[in-house]
NUKOL-730479 format. One record per residue: residue in one letter; x, y, z of N, C-alpha, C in turn. Coordinates in pm, whole numbers, plus 50000, padded with zeros to 5 digits. Last residue first. Example, Ala and Ser with C-alpha at 12.3 -4.5 7.8 and 13.67 -1.06 7.14 Angstrom:
! residues 2
s512854977550708513674989450714512905000350787;a513194943150780512304955050780513204967050780;
//
This chain:
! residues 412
x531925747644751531305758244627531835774644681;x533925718044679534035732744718532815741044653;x534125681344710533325695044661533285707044699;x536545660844809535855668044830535235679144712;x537435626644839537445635944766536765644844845;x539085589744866538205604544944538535615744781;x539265557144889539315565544811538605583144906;x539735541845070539745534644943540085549244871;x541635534145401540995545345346541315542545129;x540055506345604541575512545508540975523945402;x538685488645732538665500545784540015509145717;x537785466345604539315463545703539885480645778;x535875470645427535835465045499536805461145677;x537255506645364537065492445288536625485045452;x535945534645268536865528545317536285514945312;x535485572245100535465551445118536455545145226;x534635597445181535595591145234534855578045141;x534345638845135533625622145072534665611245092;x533095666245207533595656445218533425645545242;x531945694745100531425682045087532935670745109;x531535726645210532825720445190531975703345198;x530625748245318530775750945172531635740145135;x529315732945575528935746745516529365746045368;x529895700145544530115710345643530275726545585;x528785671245511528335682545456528905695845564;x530175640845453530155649145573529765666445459;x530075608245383529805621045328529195627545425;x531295578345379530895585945483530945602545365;x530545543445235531235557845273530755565345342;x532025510745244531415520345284531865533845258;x532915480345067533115494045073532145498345124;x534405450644930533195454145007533835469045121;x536465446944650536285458544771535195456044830;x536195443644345537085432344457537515439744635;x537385469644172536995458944223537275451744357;x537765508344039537695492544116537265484044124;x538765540643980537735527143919538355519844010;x538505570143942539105563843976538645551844012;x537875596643766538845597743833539235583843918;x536495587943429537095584043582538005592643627;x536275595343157535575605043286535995599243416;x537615576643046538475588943005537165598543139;x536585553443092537595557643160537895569643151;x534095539343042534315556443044535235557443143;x535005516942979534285522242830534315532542889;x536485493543066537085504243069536065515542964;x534835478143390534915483043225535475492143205;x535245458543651534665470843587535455467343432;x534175422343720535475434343677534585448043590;x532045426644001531835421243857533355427743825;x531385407044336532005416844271531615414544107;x530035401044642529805400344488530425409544410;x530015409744931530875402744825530855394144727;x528755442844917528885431244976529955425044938;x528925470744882529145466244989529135452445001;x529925494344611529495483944638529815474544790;x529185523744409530015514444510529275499144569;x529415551844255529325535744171529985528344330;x529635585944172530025573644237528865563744208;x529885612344054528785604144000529835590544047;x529255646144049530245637144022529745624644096;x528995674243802528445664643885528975652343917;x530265709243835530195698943735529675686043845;x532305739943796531135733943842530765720843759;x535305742743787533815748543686533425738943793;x537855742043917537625752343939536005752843862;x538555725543560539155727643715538305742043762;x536545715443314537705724443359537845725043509;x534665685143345534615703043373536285704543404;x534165665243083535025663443235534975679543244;x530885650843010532335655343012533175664643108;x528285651642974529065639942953529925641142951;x527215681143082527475674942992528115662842912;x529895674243297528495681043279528075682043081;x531415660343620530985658143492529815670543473;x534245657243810533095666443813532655667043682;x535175624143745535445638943738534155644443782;x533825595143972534125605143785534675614243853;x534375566444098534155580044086534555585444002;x533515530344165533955543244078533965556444064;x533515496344196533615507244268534175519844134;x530785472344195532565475044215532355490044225;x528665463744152529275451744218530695457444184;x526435477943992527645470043899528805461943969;x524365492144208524475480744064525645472043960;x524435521644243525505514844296524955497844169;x525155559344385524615544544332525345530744302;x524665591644403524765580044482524535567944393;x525735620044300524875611544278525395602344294;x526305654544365526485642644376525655630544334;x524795681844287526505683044333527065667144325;x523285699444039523285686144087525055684144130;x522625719243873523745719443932523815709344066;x519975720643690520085721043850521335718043910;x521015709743462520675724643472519985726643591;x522335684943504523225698743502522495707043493;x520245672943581521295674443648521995683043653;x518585671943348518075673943458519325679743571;x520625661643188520555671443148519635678243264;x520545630943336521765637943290521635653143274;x517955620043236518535625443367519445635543382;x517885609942965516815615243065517425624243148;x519825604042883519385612742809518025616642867;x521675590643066522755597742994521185604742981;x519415567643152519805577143200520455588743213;x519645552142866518735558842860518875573243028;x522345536142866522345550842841520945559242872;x523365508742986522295514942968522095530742948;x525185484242940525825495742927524125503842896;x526565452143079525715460443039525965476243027;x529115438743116527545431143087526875439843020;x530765454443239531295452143110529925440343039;x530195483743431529865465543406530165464343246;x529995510443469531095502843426531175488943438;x527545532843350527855519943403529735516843430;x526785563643431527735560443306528515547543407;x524155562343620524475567943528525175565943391;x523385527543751524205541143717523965546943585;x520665522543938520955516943843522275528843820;x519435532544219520205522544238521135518844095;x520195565444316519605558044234520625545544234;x520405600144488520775583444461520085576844383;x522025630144529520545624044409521235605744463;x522215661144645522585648144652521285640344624;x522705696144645521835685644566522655671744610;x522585725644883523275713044823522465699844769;x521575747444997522495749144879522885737744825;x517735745244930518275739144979520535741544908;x515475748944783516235765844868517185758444913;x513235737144517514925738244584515315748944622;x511955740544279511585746444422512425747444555;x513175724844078513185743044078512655747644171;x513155700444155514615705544197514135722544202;x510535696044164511315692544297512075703644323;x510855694443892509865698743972510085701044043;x512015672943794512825689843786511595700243878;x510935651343926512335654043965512555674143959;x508955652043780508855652743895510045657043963;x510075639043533509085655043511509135656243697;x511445621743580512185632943554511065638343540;x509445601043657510115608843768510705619043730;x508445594443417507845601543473508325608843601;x510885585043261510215596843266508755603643312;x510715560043408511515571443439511675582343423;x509115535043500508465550743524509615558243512;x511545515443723510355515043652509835534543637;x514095513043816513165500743774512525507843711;x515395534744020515405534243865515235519043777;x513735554944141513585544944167514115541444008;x515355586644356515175578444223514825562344236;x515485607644635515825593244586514955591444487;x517535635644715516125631244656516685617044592;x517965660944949517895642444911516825641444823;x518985694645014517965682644907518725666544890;x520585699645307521125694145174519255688145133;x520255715145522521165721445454521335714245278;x519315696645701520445702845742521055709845632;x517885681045441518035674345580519465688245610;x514595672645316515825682245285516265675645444;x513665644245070513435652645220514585663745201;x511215626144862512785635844896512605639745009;x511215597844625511185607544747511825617144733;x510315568644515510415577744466510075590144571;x509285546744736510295544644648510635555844566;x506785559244835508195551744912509275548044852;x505555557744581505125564144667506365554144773;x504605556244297505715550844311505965554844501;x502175561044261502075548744199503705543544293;x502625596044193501925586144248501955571444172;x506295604144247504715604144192503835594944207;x506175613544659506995609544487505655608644460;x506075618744914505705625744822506165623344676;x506065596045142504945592245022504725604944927;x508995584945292507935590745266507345589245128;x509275549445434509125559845406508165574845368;x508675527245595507875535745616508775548845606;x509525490945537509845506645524508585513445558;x507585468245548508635467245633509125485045672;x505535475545385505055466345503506935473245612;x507135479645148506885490945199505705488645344;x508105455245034508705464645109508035476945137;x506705433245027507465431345142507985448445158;x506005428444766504805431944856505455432645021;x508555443244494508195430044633506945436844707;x507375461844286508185455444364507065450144482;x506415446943944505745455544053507005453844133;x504925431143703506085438343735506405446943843;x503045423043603503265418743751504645422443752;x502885431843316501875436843444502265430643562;x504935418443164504855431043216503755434543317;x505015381743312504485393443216505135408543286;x508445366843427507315372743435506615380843338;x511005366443358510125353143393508705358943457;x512315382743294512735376543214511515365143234;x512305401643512511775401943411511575394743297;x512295387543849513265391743721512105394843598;x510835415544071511045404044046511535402143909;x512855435144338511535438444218511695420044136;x514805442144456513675438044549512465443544433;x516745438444257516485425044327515575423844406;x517115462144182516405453244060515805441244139;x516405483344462517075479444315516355469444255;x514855512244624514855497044533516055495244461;x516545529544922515735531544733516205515844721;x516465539545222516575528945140515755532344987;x517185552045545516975555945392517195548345307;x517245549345843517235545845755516615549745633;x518835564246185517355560746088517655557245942;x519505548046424520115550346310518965552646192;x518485526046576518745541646662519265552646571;x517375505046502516385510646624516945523546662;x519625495846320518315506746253517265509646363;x521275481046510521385497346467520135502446417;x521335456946628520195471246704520135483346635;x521445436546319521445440546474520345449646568;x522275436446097522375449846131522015448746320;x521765407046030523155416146051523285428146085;x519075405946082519675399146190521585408146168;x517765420845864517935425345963518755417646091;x518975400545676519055415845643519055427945817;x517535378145737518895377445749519435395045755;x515045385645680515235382645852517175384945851;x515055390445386515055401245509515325398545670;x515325364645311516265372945313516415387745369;x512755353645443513965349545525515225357845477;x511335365245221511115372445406512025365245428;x511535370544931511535360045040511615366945168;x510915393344727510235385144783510225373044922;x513765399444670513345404044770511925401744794;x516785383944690515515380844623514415387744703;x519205395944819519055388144632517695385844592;x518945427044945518855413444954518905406444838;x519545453544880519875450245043520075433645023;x519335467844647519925451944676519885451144805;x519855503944675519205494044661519805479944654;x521725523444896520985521644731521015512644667;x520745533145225521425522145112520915521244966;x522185554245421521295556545305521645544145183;x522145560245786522335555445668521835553945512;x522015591745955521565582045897522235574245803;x524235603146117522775607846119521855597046040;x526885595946293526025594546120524685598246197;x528925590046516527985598746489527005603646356;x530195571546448528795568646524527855573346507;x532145554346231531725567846270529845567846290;x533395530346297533905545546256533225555746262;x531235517946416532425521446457533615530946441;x529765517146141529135522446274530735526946393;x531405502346009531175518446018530495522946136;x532075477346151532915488746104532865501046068;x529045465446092529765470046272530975483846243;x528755463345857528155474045898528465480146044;x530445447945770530745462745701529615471945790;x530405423945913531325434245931531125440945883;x527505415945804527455425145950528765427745992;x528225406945536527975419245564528005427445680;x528315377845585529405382945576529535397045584;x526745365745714527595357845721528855366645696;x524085379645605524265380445741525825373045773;x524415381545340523975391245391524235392445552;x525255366945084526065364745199525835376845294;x524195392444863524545381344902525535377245007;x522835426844917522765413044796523065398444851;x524515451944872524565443044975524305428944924;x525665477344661524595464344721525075458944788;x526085509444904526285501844725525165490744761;x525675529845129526235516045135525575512644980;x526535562445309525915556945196526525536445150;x526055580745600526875569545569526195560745435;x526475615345699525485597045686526605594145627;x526945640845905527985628245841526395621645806;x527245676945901526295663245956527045654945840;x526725713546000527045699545970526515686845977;x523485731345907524515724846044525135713446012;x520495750145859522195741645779523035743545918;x518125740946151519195749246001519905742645991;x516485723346279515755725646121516715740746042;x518755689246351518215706046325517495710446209;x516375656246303517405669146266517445680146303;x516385640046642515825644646529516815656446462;x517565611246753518185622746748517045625946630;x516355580746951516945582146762516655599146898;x516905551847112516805565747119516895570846977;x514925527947308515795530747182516035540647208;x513985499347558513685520447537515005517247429;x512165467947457513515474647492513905490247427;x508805461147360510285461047296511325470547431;x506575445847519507215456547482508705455847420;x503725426947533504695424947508505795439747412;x500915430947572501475421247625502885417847619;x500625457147505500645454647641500975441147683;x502895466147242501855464547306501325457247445;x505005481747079504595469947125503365475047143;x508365500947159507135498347040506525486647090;x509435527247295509595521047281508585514847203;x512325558247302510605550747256511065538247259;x513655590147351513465573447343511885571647344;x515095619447175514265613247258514625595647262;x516635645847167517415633447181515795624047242;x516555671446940516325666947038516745649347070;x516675689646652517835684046760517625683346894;x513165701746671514245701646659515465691946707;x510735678246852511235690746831512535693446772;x507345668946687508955667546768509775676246762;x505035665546581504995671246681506625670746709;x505395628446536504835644046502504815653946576;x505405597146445505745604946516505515619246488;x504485567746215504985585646189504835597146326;x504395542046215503715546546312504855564546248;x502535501346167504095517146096503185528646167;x503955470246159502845479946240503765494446216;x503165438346014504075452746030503135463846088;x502585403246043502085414346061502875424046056;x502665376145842503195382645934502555394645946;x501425343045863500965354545828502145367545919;x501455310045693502005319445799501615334645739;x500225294145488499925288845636500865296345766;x500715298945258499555294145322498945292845462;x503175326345319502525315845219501455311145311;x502525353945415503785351245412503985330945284;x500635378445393500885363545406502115358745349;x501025406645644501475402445495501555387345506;x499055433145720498965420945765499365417645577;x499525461245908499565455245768499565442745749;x498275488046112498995473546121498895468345955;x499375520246269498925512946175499655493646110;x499825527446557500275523846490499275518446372;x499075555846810499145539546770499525540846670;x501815570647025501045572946918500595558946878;x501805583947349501825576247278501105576247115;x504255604847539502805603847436502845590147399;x505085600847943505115603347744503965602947687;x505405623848162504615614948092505085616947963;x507285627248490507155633648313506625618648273;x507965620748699506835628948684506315629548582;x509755601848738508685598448730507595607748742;x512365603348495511545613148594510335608448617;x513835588448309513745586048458513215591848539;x513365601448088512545590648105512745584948226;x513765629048012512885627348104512765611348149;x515855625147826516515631947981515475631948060;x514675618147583515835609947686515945613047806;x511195621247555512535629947592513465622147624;x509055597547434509345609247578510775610347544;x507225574147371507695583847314508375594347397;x505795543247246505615555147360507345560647340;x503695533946989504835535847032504515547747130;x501525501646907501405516946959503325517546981;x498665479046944500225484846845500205497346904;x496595460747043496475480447035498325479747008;x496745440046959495735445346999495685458246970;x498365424546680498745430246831497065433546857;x498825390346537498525405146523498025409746670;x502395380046532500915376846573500525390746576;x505035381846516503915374246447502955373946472;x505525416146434505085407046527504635398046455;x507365442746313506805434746275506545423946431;x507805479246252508375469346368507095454546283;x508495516346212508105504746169508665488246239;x508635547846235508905536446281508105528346224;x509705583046149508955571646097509835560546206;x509735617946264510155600646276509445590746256;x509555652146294509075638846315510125627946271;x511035672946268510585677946385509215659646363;x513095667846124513585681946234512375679246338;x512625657345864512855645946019513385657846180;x510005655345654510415668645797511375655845919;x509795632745554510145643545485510535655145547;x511695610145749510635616645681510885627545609;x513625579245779513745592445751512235596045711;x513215549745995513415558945885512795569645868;x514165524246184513755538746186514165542946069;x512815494146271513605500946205513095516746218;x512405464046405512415473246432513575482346386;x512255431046438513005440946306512765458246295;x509815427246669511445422546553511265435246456;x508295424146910508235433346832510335430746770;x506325396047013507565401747067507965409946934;x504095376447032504175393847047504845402047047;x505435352946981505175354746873504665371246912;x507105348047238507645353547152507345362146982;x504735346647412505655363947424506635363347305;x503525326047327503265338547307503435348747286;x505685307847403505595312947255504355322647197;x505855313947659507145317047591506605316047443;x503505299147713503575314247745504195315047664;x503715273747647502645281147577502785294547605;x505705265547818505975266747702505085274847564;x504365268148067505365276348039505925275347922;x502385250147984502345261848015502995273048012;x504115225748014503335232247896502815245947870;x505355228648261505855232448139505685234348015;x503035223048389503725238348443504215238248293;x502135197948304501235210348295502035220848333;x504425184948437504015180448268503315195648217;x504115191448659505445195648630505195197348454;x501605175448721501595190248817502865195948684;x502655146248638501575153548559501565172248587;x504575143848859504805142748706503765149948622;x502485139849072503655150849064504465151148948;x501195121349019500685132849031501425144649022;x503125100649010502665099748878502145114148886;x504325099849307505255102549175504285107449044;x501725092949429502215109249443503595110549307;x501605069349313500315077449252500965090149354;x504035055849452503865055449286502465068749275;x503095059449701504295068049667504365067749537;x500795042849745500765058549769501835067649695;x501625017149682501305027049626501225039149590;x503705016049855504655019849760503235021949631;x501865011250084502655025650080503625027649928;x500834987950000500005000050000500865012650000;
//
């Protein structure tokens, strides 16, 4: 009888432990599927005085929301934050998984202020961030521009991105022109995308234009499903003043002194150049910086696309266009100060038109516009840093191994 008793308290007390840990296993994948990932910050059209956020959950939230307060208040238990909710997007991921993105535009903010936030919802909060809003005058300021990314995204990229960050903290934002990923339909090449960046885009706000790879190949599809990925603008929460149709992918903001304006160069191009010069003749801003993922004057020895030479090009020079960002050919290049397809006398005014590349996919450049190089490459996973300081544009590469590739500067 007693080694009953003691078998039916073993079996009861097995079952008590069976149920805790189911339990506790049913929690943990609650909190994980509420648990707010990939949390990114990007640029608005006013970032002096707002802030785009965007964050994904597997599971759809109740009340989504971000709370919001001053850095220097958040230990005051007097001072209250705001909260703003969030708008939710629900993306099927295939048959039988659904992810959710929750995007939330901040407002009201004040100049070069230092706040924190955090994102979620009551069952489950993300960890306080901080992002910096812009001054609303010309005042120096570093970002950091990155080529494609593309392949071997998390294995091999999250050195180029620890290394700059490390070099230089103080960036106001990053600005990647386009490829982040090889296929940008698949959500696992975004998980990877964001698993190498880590915590930065929670404090680093982000600026991203398409390339070819987060649009699907052409070669295997009609023209009407030509579209980009249904992934990216769930994930981004850019801004929406480009032309219509192209709305997050075709932008601009002014930031400290400089017009940004990002190009989507997939699709619609003359319709952006009517928009573009639009833009530009309302420009008070003294400094033009243009990105686009496809180049100007290529140096892939695959391909050689001019239609930008006869769209764009002339847009450029008769807005005295100071720089243009980009990147597509998997190596590295800077021109002369160009205008008119040709190299400006010393001392003239003229546009100068980088080509870089961050991951490690390389192509051998081409020699077809050497005679406009100032200075060509390969075989480099490269960052740069472009520092705007009153009349003076300074422009760094440096390589994976933190070795200085190439610099220049713009005088006006």
């Amino acid at each position: 009888m007693k080694a009953f008793r003691i078998s039916r308290y073993l079996l009861f007390t097995g079952v008590c432990l069976l149920v805790m840990f189911n339990h506790g296993l049913l929690a943990a994948e609650n909190a994980l599927n509420s648990f707010p990932e990939r949390i990114v910050l990007n640029i608005t059209q006013t970032p002096h005085n707002s802030q785009a956020i965007t964050w994904k959950t597997r599971e759809t939230s109740t009340y989504p929301r971000v709370q919001v307060i001053r850095a220097a208040e958040l230990l005051n238990p007097e001072s209250t934050s705001k909260i703003f909710s969030a708008r939710t997007t629900a993306v099927d991921l295939d048959k039988k998984t659904t992810a959710y993105h929750h995007s939330v535009v901040l407002g009201s903010l004040e100049p070069n202020t230092l706040y924190a936030y955090r994102v979620g919802d009551d069952s489950c909060w993300s960890e306080w961030n901080q992002f910096r809003t812009a001054s609303n005058i010309s005042e120096p300021f570093t970002f950091l521009y990155f080529g494609d990314i593309q392949e071997q995204v998390h294995s091999m990229c999250s050195q180029i991105f620890r290394v700059a960050l490390q070099t230089h903290p103080e960036s106001k934002f990053w600005l990647f022109a386009g490829d982040m990923v090889n296929n940008g339909p698949d959500d696992m090449e975004w998980e990877k995308f964001f698993n190498a960046l880590g915590w930065i885009p929670r404090t680093v706000p982000f600026v991203l234009l398409p390339g070819n790879h987060e649009y699907p190949d052409r070669r295997f599809i009609l023209p009407k499903d030509y579209h980009i990925t249904n992934l990216w603008r769930p994930h981004f929460t850019l801004p929406e003043n480009g032309p219509k149709g192209l709305e997050e992918t075709v932008f601009s903001f002014d930031y400290q002194g400089v017009c940004f304006i990002m190009l989507n160069g997939n699709e619609q191009i003359e319709t952006q150049a009517g928009w573009l010069e639009k833009i530009l003749s309302h420009n008070k801003q003294p400094w033009i910086i243009v990105a686009i993922h496809q180049p100007v004057y290529s140096i892939s020895k695959r391909r050689n696309r001019t239609q930008f030479q006869e769209i764009l090009v002339p847009i450029f020079d008769q807005f005295s266009v100071d720089l243009v960002l980009q990147g597509h050919d998997h190596g590295y290049c800077r021109t002369f100060p160009l205008k008119n397809h040709l190299q400006v006398p010393d001392g003239k005014k003229g546009t100068v038109y980088v080509i870089s590349n961050a991951g490690p996919k390389f192509y051998p450049p081409s020699s077809r516009y050497d005679h406009l190089m100032a200075k060509t490459g390969s075989r480099e996973m490269l960052f740069q840093s472009v520092r705007v300081d009153k009349n003076t544009l300074h422009y760094t590469t440096r390589t994976v191994t933190n070795k200085v590739y190439d610099t220049f500067e713009i005088h006006k």
